[in-house]
C-alpha positions in Angstrom: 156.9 80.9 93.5 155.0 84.3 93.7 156.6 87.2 93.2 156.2 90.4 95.3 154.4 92.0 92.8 151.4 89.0 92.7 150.7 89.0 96.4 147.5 90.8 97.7 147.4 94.3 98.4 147.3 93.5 102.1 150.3 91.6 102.9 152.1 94.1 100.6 151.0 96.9 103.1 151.6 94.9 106.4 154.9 93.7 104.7 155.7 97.1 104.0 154.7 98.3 107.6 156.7 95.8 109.3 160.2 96.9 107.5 159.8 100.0 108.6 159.3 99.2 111.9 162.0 96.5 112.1 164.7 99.2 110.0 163.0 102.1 112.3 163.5 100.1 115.5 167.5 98.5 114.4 168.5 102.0 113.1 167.4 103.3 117.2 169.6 100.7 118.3 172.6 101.3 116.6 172.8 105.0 116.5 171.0 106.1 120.5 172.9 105.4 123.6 171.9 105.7 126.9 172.3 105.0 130.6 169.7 105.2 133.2 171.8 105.4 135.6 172.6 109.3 134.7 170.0 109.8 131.7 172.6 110.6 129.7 171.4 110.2 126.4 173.7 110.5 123.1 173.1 110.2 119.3 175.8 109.0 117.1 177.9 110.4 120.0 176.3 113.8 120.1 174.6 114.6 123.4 170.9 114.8 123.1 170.5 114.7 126.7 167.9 117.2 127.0 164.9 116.6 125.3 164.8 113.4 127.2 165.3 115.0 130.7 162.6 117.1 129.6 160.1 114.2 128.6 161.1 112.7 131.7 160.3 115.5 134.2 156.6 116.0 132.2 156.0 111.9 132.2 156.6 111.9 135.8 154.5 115.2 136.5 151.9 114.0 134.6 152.0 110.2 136.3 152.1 112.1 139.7 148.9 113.8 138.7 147.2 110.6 137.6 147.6 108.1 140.1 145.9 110.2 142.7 142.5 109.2 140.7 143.6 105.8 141.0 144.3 105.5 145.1 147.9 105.5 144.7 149.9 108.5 146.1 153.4 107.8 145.8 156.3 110.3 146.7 158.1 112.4 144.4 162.0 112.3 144.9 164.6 114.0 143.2 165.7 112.3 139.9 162.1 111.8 138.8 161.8 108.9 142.0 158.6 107.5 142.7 158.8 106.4 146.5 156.0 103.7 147.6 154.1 103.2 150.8 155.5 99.8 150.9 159.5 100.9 150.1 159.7 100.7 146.7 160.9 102.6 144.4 160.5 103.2 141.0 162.3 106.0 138.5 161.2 107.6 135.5 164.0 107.3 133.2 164.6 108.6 129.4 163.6 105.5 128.0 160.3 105.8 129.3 159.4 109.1 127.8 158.0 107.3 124.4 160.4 109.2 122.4 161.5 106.4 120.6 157.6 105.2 119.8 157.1 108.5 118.5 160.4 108.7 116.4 159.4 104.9 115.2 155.8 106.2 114.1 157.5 109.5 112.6 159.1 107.6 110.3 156.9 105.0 109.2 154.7 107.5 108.7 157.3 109.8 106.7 158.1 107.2 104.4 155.0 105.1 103.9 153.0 105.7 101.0 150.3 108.4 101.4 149.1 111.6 100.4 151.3 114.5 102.5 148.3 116.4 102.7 146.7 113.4 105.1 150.4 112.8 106.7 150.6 116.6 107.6 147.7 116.4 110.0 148.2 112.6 110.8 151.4 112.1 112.1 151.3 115.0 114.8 147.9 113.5 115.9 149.9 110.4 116.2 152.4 111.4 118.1 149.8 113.5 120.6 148.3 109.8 120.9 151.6 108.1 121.4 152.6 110.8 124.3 149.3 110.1 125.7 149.4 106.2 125.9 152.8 106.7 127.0 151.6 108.3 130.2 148.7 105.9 130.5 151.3 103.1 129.9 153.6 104.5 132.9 151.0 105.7 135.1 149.3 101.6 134.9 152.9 100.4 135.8 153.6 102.5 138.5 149.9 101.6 139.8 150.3 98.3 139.2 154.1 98.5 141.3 152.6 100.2 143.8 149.3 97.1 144.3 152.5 94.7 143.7 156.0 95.5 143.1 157.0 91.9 141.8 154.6 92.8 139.1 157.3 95.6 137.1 159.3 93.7 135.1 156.3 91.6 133.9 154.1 94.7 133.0 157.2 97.1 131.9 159.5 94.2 129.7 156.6 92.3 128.1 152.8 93.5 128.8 153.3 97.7 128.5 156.1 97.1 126.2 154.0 95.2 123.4 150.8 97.1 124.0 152.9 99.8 122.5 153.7 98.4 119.4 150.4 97.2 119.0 149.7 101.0 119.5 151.5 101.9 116.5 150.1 98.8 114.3 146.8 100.3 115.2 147.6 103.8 114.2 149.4 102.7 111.2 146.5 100.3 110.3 144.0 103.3 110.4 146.2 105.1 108.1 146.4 102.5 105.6 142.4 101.3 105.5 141.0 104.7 105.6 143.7 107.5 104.8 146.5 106.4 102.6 144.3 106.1 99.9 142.1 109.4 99.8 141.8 109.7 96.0 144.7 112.3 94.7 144.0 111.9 90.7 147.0 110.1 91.4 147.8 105.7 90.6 148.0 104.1 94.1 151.9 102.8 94.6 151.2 99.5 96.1 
């Protein structure tokens, strides 16, 4: 039997990256609450309500001014409601602001090996990219809802969901091939 030590630098690194993510993603769970029915939204029982209602109003401002470009023209309710041509409504809740992709990234990036001089520059980029694809990622769903409403819990539970973390393997996967390793006169930990 191999130890950890004797397998290839690669599997060590995706190994690695996928603890993170799995210890990132469990810690979430266990320590943020939240209804969508209110957006209330509480951290180890501390209300952290606002940043999240924040995020929520500038997703759905930002979705409003996308799907325009896209044919779709949806109304804008109260509550961050989309209301469709055909009845349908969709709202823009706190779990849809990508706050928890970003947190994930945030600290897979904080405690994955690197030099701090790349991670100070890297991981606000990546969280500008995960705000970004989070508002392409709503913005597809609610045009997709809006083509064909039984199509939501397809492209919001499985397709949009996934695509995220593939996001984030992407981002971290850049990180590891081409900046982790910038030469710092320093031995490299993996």
């Amino acid at each position: 039997m191999k130890k950890v030590t004797d397998l290839p630098r690669p599997v060590k690194a995706v190994a690695l990256f996928a603890i993170l993510l799995f210890a990132s993603h469990f810690a979430w769970k266990l320590t943020v609450t939240g209804y969508d029915d209110d957006n209330r939204v509480t951290w180890l029982g501390t209300e952290i309500t606002p940043p999240f209602a924040w995020a929520s109003d500038r997703v759905t401002d930002h979705v409003m001014e996308m799907l325009p470009y896209m044919g779709a023209v949806p109304e804008r309710l109260d509550g961050n409601v989309l209301a469709f041509s055909h009845g349908e409504r969709l709202k823009v809740v706190w779990s849809c602001t990508g706050i928890k992709q970003g947190c994930l990234f945030f600290i897979i990036m904080l405690l994955y090996p690197g030099p701090w001089k790349q991670k100070l520059w890297y991981i606000p980029v990546g969280l500008l990219i995960v705000w970004i694809f989070n508002i392409f990622r709503i913005t597809m769903i609610a045009f997709l809802f809006e083509r064909n409403p039984s199509s939501f819990d397809l492209m919001h539970e499985h397709v949009f969901k996934y695509l995220f973390y593939i996001v984030l393997f992407l981002m971290w996967m850049l990180w590891e091939e081409k900046l982790a390793h910038v030469r710092t006169g320093k031995k490299e930990v993996l």
